[in-house]
C-alpha positions as CSV (number, residue, x, y, z in Angstrom):
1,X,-10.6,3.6,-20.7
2,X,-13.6,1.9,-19.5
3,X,-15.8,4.0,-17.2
4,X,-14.4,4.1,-13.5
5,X,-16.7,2.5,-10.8
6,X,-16.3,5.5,-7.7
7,X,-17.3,5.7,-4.3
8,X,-17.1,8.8,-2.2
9,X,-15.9,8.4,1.2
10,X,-16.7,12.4,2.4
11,X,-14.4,14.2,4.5
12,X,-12.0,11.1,3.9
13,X,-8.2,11.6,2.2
14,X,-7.3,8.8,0.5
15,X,-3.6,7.6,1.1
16,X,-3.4,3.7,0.2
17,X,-5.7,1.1,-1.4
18,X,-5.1,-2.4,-2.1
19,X,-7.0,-5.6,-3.4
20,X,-7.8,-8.6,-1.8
21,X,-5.4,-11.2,-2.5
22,X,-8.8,-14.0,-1.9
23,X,-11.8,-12.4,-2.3
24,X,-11.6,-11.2,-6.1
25,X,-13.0,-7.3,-6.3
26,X,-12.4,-7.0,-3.0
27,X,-10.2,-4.0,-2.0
28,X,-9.4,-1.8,1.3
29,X,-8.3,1.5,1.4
30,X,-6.4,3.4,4.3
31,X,-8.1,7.6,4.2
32,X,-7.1,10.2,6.6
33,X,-9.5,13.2,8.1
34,X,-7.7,16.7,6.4
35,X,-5.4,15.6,4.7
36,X,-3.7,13.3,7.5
37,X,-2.7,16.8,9.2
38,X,-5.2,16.5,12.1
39,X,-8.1,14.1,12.7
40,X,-8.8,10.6,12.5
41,X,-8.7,7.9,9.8
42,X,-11.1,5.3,8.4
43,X,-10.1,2.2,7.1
44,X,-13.4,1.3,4.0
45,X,-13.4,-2.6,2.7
46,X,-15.3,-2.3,-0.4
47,X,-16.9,-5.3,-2.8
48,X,-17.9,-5.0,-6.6
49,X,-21.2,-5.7,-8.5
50,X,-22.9,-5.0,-11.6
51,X,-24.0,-1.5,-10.3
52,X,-20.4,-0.4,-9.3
53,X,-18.7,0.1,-6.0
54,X,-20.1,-1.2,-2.8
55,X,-19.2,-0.3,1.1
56,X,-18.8,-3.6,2.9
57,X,-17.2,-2.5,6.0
58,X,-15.6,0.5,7.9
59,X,-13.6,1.2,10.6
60,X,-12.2,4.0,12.5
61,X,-9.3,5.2,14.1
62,X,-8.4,8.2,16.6
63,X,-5.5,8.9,14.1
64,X,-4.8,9.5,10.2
65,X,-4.6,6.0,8.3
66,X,-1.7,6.1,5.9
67,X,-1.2,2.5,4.8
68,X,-3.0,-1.2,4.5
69,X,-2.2,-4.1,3.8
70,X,-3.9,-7.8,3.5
71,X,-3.3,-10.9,5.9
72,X,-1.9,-13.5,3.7
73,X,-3.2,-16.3,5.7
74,X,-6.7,-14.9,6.5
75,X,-9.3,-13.6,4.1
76,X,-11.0,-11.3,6.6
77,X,-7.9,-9.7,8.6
78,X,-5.9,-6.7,7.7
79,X,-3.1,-4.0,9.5
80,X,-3.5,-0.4,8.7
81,X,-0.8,2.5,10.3
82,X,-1.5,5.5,11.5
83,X,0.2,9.1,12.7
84,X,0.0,7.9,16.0
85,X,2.9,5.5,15.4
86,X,0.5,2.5,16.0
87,X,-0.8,-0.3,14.1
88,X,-4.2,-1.7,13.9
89,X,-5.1,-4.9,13.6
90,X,-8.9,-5.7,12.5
91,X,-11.0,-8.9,11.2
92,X,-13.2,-7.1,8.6
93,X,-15.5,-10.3,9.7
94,X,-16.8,-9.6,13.1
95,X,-14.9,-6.9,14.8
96,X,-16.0,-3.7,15.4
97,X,-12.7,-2.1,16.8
98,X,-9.2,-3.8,16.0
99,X,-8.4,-7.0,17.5
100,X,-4.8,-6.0,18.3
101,X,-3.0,-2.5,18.3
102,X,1.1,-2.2,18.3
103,X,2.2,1.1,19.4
104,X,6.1,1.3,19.5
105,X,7.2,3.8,16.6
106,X,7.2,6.9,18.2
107,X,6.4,9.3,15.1
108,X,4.0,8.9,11.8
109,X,3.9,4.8,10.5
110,X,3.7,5.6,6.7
111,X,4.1,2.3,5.7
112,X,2.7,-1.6,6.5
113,X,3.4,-4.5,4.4
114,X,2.4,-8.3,4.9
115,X,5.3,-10.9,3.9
116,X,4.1,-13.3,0.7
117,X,6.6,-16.1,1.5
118,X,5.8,-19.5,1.8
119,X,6.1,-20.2,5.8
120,X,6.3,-16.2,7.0
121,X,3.6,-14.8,8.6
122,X,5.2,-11.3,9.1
123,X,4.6,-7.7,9.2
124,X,6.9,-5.1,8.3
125,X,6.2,-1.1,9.3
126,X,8.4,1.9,8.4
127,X,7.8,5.3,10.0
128,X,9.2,9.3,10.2
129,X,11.1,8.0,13.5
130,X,13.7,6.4,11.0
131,X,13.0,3.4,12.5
132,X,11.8,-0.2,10.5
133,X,9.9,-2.6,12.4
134,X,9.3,-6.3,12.1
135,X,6.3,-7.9,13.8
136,X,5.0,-10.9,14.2
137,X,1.0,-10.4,14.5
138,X,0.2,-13.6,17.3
139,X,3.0,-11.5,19.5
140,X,2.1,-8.1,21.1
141,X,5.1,-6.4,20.6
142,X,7.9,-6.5,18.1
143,X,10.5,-8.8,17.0
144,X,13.3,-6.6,15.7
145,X,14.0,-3.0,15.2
146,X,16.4,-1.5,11.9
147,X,18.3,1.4,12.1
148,X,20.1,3.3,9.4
149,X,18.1,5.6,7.6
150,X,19.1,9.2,8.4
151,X,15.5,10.6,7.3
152,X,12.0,9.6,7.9
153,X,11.0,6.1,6.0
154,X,7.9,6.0,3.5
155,X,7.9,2.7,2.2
156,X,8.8,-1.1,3.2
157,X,8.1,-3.7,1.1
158,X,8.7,-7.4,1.4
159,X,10.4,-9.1,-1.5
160,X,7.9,-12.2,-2.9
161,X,10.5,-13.9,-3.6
162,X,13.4,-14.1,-0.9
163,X,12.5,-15.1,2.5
164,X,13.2,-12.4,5.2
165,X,13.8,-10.0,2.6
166,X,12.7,-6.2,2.8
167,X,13.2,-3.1,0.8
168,X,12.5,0.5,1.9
169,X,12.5,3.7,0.4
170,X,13.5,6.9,2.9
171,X,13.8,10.9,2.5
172,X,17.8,10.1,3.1
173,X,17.3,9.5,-1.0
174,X,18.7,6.0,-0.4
175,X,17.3,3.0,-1.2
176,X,17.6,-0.2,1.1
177,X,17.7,-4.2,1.2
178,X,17.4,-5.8,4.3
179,X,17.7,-9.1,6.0
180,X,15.6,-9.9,8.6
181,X,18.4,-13.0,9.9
182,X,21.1,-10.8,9.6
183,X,19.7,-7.7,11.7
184,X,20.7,-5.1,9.3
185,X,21.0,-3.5,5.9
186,X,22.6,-6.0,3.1
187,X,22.1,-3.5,0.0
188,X,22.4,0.9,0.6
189,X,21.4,2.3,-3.1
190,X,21.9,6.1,-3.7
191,X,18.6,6.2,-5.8
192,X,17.7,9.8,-6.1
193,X,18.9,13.4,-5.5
194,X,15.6,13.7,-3.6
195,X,13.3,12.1,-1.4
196,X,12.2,8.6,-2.4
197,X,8.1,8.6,-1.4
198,X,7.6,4.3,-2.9
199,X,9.3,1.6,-4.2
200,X,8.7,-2.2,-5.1
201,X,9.2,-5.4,-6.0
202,X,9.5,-7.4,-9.4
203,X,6.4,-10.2,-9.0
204,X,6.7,-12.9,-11.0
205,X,8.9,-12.1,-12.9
206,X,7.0,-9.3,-14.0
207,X,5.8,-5.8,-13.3
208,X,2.2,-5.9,-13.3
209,X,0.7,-9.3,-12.7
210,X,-0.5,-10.3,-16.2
211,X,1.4,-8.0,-18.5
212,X,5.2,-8.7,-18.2
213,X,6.6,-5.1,-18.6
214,X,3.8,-2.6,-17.7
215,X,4.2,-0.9,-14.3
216,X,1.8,1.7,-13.3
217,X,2.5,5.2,-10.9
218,X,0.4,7.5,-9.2
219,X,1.5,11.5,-8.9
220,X,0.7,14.2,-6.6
221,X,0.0,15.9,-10.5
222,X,-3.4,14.5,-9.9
223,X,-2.0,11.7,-12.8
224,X,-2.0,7.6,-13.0
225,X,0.0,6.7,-15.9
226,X,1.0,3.9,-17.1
227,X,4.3,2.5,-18.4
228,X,5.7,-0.1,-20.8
229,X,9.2,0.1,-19.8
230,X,10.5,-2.3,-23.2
231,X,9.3,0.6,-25.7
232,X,11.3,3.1,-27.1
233,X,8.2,5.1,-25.6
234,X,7.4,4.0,-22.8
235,X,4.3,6.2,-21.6
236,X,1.4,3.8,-22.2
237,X,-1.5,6.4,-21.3
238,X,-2.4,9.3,-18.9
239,X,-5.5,8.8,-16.7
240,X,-6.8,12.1,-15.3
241,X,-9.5,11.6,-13.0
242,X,-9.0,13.1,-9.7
243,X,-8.6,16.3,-9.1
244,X,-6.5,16.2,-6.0
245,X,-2.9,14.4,-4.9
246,X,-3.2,10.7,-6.2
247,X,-1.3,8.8,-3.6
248,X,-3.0,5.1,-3.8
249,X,-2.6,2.6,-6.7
250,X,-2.8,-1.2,-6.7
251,X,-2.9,-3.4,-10.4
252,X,-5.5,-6.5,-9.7
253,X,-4.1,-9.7,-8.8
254,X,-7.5,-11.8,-9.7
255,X,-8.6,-8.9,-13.2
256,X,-6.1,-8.4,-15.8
257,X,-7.4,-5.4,-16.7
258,X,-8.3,-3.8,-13.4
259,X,-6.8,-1.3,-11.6
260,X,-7.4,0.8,-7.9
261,X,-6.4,4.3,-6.7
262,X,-7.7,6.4,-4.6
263,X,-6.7,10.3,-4.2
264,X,-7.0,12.9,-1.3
265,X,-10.5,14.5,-3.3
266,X,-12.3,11.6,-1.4
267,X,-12.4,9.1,-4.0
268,X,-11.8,5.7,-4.6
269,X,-11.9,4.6,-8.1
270,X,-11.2,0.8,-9.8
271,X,-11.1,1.0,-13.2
272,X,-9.8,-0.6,-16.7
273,X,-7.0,1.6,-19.0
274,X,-7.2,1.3,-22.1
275,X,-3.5,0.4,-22.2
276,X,-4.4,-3.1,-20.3
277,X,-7.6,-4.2,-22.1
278,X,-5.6,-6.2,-24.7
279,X,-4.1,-10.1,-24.2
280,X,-1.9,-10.5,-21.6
């Protein structure tokens, strides 16, 4: 593995980090103040050069950030969620507080996701009320609301695909697809005897964006490892460089090579495995 670029972000728990889907190197990552028990959150937009990580931007909130995601229509704007049961929207440009804040969930918002398909400009949140959310971000309140989960919601994700079309993952150990025209759930998947903390979509027809069947995972074993799930063996390789939970991780949409996570011991790290140096 090539040697990680790092930047500390002190008294900061990392929760989510994701790349720019513009501005190549680009990334944001959502951190909460101990351990997103009590506190506030900072939301850090960081750039790359040749002498590793830089801080572009930062911004504050009153309340643990949990999740961010990246306007698909503007280079500068992003949503982050928060413990409050609010989300933030900001222009990384000009702004020095968010441009817009929705507050209707009325527990934690663990999860924010910007749809990719062609004519959609929408926002989907998940939170512990149980609750899904769709939003539109020109209107100040939201369009829909999904019920069915029976436990608290940690991940909603928009297919790139299918237009209108969400999954989510929920402590009820199901696993959900849902249409936005319909109102309601189309798919309920008993995925695990457990809670379900993530889930996500095929892109492209592949896993990662450039290697068509690696997918990567991040552990609260401090681990990223990577996968190749058409070998008999599938574990790839085992990086071990935080020393607390690991709960960010994004593959690079502009690098082939190049990876992000970020971990609750205050560090954000973008990086090259081994396992993703070779062709494509």
């Amino acid at each position: 593995m090539s040697a990680a670029r790092t930047l500390r972000v002190p008294g900061r728990h990392g929760y989510a980090v994701e790349f720019s889907p513009y501005v190549p190197g680009r990334l944001a990552c959502a951190t909460a103040q101990h351990y997103g028990i009590a506190g506030c959150g900072t939301v850090v937009v960081l750039d790359q050069d040749e002498s590793g990580l830089q801080l572009s931007r930062s911004f504050d909130w009153n309340d643990g950030l949990f999740d961010v995601t990246w306007s698909e229509n503007n280079e500068h704007v992003l949503i982050t969620c928060s413990g409050d049961g609010s989300l933030q929207l900001w222009d990384t440009a000009t702004a020095t507080g968010p441009l817009q804040v929705f507050k209707e969930h009325t527990q934690e918002v663990y999860s924010v996701d910007w749809s990719q398909t062609r004519g959609e400009q929408l926002v989907v949140s998940g939170s512990w009320d149980q609750t899904v959310k769709l939003w539109d971000p020109v209107v100040g309140k939201s369009l829909c609301t999904f019920r069915g989960h029976e436990s608290v919601i940690y991940s909603t994700v928009w297919s790139p695909h299918i237009p209108g079309c969400f999954a989510s993952a929920s402590g009820d150990q199901t696993l959900r697809i849902w249409d936005v025209k319909a109102a309601g759930v189309r798919i309920v998947i008993p995925a695990h005897h457990t809670e379900i903390l993530s889930c996500d979509w095929c892109k492209y027809n592949e896993f990662s964006p450039f290697h068509a069947s690696v997918l990567a995972s991040c552990s609260y074993d401090f681990t990223v490892r990577f996968w190749n799930f058409s070998s008999p063996d599938p574990l790839l390789e085992i990086v071990e460089h935080h020393t607390e939970f690991t709960c960010g991780l994004d593959l690079s949409l502009h690098s082939p090579a190049q990876v992000a996570d970020c971990a609750w011991d205050e560090t954000i790290r973008v990086y090259e495995p081994a396992c993703l140096a070779g062709p494509a």
